[in-house]
Short mmCIF file of the C-alpha atoms (twelve columns), coordinates in Angstrom:
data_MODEL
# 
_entry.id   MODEL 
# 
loop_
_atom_site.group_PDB 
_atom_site.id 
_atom_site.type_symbol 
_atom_site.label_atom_id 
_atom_site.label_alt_id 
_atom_site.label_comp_id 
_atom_site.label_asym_id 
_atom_site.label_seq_id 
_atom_site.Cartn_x 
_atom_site.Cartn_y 
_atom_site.Cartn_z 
_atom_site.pdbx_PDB_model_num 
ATOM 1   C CA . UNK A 1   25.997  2.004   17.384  1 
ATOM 2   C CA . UNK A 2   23.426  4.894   16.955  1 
ATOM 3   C CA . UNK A 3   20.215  3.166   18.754  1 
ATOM 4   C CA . UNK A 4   17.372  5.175   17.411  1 
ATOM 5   C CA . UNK A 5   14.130  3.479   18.398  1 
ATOM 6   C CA . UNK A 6   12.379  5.904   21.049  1 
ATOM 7   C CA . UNK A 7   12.872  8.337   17.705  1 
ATOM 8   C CA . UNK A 8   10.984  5.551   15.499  1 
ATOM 9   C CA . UNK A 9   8.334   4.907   18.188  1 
ATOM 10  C CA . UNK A 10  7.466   8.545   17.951  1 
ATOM 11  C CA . UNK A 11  8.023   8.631   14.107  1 
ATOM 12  C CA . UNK A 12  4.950   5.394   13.471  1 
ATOM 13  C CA . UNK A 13  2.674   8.147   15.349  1 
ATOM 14  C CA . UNK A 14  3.583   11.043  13.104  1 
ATOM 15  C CA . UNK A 15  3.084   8.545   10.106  1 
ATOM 16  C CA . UNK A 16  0.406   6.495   10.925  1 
ATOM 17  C CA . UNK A 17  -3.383  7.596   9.552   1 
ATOM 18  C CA . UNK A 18  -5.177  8.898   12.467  1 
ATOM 19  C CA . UNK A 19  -8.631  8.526   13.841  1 
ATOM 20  C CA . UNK A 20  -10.193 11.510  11.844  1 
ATOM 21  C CA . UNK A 21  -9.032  10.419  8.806   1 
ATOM 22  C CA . UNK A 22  -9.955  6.870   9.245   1 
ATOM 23  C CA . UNK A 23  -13.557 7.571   10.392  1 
ATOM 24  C CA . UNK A 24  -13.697 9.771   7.258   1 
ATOM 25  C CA . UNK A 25  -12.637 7.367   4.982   1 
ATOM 26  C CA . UNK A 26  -14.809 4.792   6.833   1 
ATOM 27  C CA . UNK A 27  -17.834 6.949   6.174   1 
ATOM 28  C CA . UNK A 28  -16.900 7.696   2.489   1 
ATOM 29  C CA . UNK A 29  -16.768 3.787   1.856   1 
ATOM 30  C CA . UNK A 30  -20.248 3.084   3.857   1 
ATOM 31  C CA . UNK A 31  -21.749 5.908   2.287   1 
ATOM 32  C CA . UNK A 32  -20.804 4.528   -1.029  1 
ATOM 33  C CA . UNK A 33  -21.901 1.240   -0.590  1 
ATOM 34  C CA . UNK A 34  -25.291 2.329   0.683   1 
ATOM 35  C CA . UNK A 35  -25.705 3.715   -2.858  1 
ATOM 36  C CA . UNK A 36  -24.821 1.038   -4.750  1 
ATOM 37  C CA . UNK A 37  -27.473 -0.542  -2.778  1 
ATOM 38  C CA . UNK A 38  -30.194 1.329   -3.299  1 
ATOM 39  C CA . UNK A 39  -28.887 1.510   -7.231  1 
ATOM 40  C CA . UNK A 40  -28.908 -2.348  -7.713  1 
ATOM 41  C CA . UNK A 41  -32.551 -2.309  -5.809  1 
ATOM 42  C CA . UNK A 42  -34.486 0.262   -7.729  1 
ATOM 43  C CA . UNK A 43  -33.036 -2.045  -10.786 1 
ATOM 44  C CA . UNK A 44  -34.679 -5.212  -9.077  1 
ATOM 45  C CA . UNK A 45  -31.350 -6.364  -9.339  1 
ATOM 46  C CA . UNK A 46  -30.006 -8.389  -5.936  1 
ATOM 47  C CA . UNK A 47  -27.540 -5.773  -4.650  1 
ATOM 48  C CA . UNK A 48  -23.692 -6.777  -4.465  1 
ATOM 49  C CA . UNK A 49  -21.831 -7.341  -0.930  1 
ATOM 50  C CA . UNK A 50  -18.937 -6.017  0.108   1 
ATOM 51  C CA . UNK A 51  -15.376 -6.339  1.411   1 
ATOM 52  C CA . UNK A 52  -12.734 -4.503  2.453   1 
ATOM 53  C CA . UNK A 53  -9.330  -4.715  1.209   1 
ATOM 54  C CA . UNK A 54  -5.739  -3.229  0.865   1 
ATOM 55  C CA . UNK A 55  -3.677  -1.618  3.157   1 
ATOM 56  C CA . UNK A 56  -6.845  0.230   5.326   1 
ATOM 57  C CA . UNK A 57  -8.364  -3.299  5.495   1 
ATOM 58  C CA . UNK A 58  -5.234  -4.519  7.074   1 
ATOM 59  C CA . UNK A 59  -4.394  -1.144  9.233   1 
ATOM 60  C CA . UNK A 60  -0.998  0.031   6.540   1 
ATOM 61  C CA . UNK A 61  -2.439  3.046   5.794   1 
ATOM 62  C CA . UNK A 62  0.187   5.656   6.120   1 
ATOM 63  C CA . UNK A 63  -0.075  9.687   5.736   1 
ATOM 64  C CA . UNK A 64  0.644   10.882  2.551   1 
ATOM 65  C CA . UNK A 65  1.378   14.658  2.925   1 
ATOM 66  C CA . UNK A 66  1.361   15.722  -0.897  1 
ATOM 67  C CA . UNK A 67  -1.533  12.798  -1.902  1 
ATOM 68  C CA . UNK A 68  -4.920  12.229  -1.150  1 
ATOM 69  C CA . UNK A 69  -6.083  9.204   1.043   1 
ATOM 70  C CA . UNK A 70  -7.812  6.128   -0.781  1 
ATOM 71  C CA . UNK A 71  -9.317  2.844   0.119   1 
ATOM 72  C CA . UNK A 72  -10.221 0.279   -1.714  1 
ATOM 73  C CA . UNK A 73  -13.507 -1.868  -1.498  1 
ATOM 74  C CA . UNK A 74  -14.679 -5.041  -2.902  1 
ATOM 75  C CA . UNK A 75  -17.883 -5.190  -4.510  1 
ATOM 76  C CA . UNK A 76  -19.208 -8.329  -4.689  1 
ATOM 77  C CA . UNK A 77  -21.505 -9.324  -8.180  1 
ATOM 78  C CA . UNK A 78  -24.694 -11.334 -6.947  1 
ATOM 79  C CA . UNK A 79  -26.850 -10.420 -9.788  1 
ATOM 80  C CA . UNK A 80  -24.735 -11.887 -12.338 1 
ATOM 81  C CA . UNK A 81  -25.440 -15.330 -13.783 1 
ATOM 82  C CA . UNK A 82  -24.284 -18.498 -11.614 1 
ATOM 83  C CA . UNK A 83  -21.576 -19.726 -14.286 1 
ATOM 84  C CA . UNK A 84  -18.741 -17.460 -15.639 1 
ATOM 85  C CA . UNK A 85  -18.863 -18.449 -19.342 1 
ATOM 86  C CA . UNK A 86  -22.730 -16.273 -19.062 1 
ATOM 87  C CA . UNK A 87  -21.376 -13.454 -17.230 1 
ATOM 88  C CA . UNK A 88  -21.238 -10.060 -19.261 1 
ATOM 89  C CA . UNK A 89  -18.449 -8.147  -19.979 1 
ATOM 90  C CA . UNK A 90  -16.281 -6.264  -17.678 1 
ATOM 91  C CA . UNK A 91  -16.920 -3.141  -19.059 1 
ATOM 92  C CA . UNK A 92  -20.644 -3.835  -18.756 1 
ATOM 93  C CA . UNK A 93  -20.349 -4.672  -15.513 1 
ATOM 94  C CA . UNK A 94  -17.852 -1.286  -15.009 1 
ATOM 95  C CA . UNK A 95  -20.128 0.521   -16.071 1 
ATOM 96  C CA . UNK A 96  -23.171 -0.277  -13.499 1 
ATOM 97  C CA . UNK A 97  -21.074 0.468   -10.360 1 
ATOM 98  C CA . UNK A 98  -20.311 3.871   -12.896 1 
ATOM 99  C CA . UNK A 99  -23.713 4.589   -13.005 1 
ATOM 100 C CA . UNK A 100 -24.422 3.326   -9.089  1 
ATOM 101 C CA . UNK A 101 -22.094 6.301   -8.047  1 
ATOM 102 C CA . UNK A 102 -22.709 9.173   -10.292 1 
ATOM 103 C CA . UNK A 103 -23.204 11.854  -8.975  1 
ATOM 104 C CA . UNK A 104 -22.232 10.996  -5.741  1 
ATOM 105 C CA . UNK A 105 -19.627 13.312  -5.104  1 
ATOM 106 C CA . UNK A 106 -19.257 16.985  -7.045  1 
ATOM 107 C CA . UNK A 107 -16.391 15.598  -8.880  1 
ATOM 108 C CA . UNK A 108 -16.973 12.258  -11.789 1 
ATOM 109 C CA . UNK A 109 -16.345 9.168   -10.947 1 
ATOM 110 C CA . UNK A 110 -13.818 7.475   -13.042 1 
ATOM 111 C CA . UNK A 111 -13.722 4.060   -14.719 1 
ATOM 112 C CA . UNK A 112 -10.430 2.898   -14.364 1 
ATOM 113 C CA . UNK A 113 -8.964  -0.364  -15.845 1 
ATOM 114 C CA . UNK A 114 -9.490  -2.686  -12.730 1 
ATOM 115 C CA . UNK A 115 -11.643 -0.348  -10.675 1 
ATOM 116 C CA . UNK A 116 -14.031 2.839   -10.549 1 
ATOM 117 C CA . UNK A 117 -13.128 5.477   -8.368  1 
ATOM 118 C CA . UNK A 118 -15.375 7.785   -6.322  1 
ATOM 119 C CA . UNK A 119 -13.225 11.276  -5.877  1 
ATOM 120 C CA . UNK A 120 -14.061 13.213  -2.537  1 
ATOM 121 C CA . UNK A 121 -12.583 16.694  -4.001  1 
ATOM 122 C CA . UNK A 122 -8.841  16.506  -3.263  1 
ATOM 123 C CA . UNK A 123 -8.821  14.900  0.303   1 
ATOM 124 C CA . UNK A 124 -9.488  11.297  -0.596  1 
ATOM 125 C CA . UNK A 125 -10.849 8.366   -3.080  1 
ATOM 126 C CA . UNK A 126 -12.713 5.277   -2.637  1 
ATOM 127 C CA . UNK A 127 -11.389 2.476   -5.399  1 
ATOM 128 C CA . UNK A 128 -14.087 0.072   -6.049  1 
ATOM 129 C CA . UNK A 129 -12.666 -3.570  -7.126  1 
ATOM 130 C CA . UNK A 130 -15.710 -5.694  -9.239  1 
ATOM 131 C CA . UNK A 131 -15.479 -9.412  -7.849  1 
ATOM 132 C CA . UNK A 132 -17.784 -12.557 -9.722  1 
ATOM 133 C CA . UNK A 133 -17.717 -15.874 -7.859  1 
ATOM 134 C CA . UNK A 134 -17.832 -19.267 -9.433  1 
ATOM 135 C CA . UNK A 135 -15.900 -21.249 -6.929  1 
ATOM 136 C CA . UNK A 136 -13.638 -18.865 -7.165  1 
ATOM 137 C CA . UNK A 137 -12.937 -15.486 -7.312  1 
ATOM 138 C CA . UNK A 138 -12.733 -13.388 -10.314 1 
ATOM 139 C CA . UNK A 139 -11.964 -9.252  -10.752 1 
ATOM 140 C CA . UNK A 140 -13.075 -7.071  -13.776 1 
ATOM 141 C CA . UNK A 141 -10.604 -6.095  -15.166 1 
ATOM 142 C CA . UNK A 142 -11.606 -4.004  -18.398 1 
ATOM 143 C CA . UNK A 143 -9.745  -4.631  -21.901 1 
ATOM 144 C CA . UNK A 144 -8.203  -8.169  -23.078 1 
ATOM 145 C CA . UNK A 145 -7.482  -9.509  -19.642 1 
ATOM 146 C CA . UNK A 146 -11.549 -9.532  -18.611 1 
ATOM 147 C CA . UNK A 147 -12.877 -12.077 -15.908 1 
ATOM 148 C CA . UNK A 148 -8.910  -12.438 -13.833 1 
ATOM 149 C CA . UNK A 149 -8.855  -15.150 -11.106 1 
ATOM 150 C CA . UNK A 150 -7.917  -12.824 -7.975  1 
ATOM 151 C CA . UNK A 151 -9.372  -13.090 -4.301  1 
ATOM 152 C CA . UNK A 152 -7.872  -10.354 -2.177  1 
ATOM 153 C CA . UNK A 153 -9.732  -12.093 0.652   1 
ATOM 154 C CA . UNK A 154 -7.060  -14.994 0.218   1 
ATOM 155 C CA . UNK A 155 -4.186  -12.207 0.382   1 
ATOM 156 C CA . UNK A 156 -5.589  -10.643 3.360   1 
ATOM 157 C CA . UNK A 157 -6.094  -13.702 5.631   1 
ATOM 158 C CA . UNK A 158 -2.522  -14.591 4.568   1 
ATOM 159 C CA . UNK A 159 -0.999  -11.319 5.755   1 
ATOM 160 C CA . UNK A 160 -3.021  -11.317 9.337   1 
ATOM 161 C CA . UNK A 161 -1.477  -14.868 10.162  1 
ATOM 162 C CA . UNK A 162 1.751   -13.439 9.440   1 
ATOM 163 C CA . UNK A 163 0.990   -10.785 11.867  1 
ATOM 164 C CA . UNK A 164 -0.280  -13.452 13.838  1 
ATOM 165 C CA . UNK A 165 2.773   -15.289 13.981  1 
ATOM 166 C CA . UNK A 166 5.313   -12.110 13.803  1 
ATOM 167 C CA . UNK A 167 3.605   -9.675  15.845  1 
ATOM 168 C CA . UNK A 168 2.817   -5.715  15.529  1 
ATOM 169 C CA . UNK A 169 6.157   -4.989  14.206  1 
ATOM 170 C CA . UNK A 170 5.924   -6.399  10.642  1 
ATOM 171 C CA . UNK A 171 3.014   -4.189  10.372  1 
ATOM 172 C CA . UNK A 172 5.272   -1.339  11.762  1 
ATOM 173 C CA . UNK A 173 7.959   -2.052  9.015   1 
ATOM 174 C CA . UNK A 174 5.346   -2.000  5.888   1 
ATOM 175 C CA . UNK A 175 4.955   1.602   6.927   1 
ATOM 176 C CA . UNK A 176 8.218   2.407   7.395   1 
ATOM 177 C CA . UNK A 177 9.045   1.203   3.863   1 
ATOM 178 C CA . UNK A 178 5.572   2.643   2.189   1 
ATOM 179 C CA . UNK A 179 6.483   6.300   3.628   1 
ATOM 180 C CA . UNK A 180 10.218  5.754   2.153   1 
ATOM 181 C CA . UNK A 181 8.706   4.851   -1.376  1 
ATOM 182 C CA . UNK A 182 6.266   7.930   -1.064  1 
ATOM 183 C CA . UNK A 183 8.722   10.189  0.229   1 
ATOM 184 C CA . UNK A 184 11.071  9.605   -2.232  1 
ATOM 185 C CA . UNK A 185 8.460   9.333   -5.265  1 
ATOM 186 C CA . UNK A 186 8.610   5.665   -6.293  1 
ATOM 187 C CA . UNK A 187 5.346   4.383   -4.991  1 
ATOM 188 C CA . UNK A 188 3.936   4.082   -8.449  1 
ATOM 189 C CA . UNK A 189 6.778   1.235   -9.103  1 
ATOM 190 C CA . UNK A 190 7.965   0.408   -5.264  1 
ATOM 191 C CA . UNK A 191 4.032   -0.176  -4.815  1 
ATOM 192 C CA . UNK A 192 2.898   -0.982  -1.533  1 
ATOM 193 C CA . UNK A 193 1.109   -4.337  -2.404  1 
ATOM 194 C CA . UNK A 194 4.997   -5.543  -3.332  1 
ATOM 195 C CA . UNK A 195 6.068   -4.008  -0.272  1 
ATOM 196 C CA . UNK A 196 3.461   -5.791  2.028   1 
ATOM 197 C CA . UNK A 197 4.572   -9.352  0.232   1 
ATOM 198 C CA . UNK A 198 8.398   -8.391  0.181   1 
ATOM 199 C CA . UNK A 199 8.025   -7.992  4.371   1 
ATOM 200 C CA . UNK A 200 5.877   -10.384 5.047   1 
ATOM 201 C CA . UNK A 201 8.087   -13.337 3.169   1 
ATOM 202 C CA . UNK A 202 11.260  -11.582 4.495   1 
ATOM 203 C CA . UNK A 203 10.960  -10.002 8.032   1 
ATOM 204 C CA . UNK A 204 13.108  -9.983  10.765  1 
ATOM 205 C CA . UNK A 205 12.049  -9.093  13.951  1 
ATOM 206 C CA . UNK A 206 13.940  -6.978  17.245  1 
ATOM 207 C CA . UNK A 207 11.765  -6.931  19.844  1 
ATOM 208 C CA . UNK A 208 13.274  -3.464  20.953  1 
ATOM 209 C CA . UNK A 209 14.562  -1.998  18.364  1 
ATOM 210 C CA . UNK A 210 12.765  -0.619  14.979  1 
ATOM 211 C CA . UNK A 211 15.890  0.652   13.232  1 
ATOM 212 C CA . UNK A 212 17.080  -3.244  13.524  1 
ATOM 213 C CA . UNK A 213 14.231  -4.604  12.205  1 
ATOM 214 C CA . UNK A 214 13.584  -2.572  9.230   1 
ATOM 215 C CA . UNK A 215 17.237  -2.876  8.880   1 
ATOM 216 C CA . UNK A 216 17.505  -6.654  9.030   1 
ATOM 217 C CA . UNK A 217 14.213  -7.170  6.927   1 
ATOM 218 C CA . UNK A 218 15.505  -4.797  4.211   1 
ATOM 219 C CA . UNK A 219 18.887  -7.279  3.946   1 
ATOM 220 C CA . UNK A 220 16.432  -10.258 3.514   1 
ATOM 221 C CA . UNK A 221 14.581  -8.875  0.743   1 
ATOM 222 C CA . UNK A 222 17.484  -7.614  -1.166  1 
ATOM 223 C CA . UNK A 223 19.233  -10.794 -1.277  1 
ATOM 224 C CA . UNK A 224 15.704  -12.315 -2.355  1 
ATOM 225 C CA . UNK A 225 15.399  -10.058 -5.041  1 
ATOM 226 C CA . UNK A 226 19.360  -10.040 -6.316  1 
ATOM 227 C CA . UNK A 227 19.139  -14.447 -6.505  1 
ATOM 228 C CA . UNK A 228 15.469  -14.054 -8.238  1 
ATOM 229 C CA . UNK A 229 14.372  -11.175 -9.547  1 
ATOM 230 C CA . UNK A 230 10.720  -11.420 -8.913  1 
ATOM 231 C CA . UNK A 231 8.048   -10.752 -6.532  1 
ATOM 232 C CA . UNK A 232 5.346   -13.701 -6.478  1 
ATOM 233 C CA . UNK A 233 1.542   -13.430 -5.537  1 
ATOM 234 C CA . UNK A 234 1.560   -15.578 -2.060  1 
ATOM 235 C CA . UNK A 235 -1.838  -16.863 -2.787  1 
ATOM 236 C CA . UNK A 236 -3.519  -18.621 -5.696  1 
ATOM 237 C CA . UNK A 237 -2.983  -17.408 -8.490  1 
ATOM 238 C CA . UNK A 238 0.922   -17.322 -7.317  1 
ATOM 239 C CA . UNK A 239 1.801   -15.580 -10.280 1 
ATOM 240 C CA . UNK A 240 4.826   -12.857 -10.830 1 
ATOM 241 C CA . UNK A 241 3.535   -9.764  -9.906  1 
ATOM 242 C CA . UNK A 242 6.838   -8.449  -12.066 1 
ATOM 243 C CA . UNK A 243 6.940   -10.366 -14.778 1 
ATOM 244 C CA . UNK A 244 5.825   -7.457  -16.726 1 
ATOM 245 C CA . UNK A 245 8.257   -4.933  -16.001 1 
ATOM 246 C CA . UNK A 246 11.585  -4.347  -18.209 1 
ATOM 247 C CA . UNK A 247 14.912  -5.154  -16.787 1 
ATOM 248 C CA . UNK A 248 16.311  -2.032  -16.243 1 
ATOM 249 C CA . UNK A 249 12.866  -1.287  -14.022 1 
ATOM 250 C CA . UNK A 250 13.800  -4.637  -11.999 1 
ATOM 251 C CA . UNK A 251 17.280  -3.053  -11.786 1 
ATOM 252 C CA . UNK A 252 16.193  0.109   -10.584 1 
ATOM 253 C CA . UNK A 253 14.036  -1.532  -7.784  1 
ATOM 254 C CA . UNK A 254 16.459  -3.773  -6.546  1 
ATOM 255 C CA . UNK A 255 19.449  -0.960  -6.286  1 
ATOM 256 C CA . UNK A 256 16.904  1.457   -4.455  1 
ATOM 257 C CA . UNK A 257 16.115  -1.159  -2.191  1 
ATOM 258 C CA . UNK A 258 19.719  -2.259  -1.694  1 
ATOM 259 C CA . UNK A 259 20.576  1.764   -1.027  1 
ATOM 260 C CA . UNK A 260 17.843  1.903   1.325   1 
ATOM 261 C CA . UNK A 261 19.276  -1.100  3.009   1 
ATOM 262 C CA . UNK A 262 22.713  0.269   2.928   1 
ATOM 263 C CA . UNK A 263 21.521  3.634   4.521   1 
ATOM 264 C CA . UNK A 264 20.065  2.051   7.365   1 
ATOM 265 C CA . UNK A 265 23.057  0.310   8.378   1 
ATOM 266 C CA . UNK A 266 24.867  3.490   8.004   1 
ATOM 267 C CA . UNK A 267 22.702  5.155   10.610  1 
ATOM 268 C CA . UNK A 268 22.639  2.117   13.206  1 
ATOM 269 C CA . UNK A 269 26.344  1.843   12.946  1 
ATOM 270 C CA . UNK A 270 26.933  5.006   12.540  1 
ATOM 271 C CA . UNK A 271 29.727  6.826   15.670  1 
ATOM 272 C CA . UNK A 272 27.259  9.213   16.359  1 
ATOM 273 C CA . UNK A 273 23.354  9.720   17.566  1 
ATOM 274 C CA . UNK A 274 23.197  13.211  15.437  1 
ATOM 275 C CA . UNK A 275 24.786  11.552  12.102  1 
ATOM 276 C CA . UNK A 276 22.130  8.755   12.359  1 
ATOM 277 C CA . UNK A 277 19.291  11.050  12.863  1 
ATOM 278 C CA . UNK A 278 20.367  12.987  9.623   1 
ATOM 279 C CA . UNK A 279 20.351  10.197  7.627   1 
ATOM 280 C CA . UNK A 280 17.075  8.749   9.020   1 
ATOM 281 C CA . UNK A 281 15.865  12.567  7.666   1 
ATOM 282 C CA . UNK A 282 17.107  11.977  4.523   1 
ATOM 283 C CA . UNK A 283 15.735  8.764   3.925   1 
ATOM 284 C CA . UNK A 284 11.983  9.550   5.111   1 
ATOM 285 C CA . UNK A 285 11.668  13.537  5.301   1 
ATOM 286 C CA . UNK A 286 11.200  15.685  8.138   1 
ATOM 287 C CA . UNK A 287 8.284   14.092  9.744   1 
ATOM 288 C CA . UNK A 288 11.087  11.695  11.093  1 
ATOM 289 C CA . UNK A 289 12.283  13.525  14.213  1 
ATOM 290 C CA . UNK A 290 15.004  16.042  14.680  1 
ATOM 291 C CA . UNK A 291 17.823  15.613  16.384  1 
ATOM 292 C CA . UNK A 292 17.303  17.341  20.242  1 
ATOM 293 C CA . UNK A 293 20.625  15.886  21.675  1 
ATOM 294 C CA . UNK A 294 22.586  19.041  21.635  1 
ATOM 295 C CA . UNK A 295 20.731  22.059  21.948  1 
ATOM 296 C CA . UNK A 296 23.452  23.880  21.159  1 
ATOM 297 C CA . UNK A 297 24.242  21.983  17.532  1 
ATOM 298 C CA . UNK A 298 21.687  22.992  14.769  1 
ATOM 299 C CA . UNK A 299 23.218  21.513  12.156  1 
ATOM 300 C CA . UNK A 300 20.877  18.614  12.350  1 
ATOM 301 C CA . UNK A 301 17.847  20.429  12.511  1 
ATOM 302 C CA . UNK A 302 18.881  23.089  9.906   1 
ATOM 303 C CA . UNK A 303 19.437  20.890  7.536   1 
ATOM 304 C CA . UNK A 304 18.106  20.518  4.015   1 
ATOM 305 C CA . UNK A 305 15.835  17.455  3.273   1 
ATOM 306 C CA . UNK A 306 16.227  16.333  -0.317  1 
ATOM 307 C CA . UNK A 307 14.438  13.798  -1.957  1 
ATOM 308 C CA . UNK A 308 16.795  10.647  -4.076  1 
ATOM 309 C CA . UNK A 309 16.479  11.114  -7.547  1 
ATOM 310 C CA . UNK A 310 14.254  8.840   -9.051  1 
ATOM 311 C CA . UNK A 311 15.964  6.230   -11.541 1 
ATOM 312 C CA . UNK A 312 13.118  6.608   -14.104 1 
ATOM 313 C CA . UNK A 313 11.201  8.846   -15.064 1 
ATOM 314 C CA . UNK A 314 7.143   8.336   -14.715 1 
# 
């Protein structure tokens, strides 16, 4: 058995977002909300609050060496009516925050369809989420869908109590998978909100070993997905998060799931250290590291690193 977790201890540092660019996005965001401030104030309009959300509210930020960095943000509606049934339209609403930010950066911002993003050239974005609160929580979302009952507060407290129960390593394994779905170019489908829900209903922890738990939390969630076939919201509204998506997309998630499961067994069990370490490579690129054990052997570190084909094409 190929033990590889010194190797994965040094490959969460190579991954992980580092100080500079977290202060930068940190900045970005405060920056931002400053102006939507001072927007909403020169309107006479009681400005919005704010709260963080996503993967850099809950430290699952990863680097993305061919993307730029992006956090999201909650803004928070306070000078909207009290009751929903008076509350404007989403794209009214869209298109304050629009006007909050322009010019705030050299390039546009854009309205998207549940957010408006603030572009900081090609380095990183800032996606702003539009909350309303009537008891509960409600995002604009543009188009048919309008005023959707959705509290990412709700999500986030229920992913820090499973860190609280399941320690640092859960959050260690939601990188390891995001940087496998980025790597190999599924993150569009393989998103990392279903990733953070997939680990955090199905991980296994090794207290000293990485390559075990990843391993072991991988076979949970593909024997999830094969009996059901969906990925549920953990908090209210618990709706499928899938229920959109056609078959063969379900298919395709499920079998690159299972192959990622099936590769890491084939590196733990593998006869050798260097065999392991190649397939490691091939499964998350060469910022994993490179085999050292023979000095003399270069095959390892020679070697080509391809990307999986992707099973669809978007």
């Amino acid at each position: 058995m190929a033990d590889c977790n010194s190797e994965f201890t040094k490959f969460l540092d190579t991954i992980q977002l580092g100080k500079t660019k977290t202060e930068n996005l940190r900045r970005a965001r405060n920056a931002i909300r400053d102006r939507i401030i001072g927007y909403f104030q020169d309107k006479g309009w009681k400005p919005p609050t704010f709260h963080g959300q996503g993967s850099f509210k809950v430290h699952t930020c990863i680097n993305q060496s061919d993307e730029d960095y992006d956090i999201d943000d909650g803004v928070y509606l306070q000078h909207i009516p009290e009751h929903k049934k008076d509350w404007p339209t989403t794209e009214t609403v869209h298109g304050e925050i629009l006007e909050a930010v322009k010019g705030h950066t050299d390039i546009p911002p854009k309205d998207k369809h549940s957010c408006v993003r603030v572009q900081y050239k090609n380095e990183y974005h800032v996606d702003l989420a539009i909350y309303g609160e009537d008891g509960k929580v409600y995002l604009a979302r543009k188009g048919a869908e309008q005023w959707e009952e959705n509290s990412p507060k709700l999500f986030t407290e229920w992913f820090l109590n499973k860190l609280a129960i399941h320690g640092e390593q859960l959050r260690n394994v939601c990188k390891y998978l995001k940087k496998w779905s980025y790597f190999n170019g599924w993150n569009d489908t393989i998103t990392g909100f279903y990733i953070t829900i997939l680990v955090g209903n199905h991980f296994s922890a090794s207290p000293d070993r990485e390559d075990l738990a990843l391993y072991n939390t991988l076979k949970g969630i593909v024997s999830y997905l094969e009996s059901y076939r969906k990925i549920i919201r953990p908090v209210e509204p618990m709706k499928n998060m899938t229920e959109s998506l056609t078959d063969k997309k379900m298919d395709d998630i499920i079998s690159r799931l299972k192959g990622f499961r099936d590769n890491t067994e084939k590196a733990i069990m593998g006869a050798s250290k260097e065999d392991a370490h190649q397939t490691w490579r091939q499964l998350f690129g060469e910022d994993f590291p490179k085999y050292k054990g023979d000095q003399n052997n270069n095959s390892s570190n020679t070697a080509t690193i391809i990307r999986e084909n992707k099973p669809w094409g978007n």
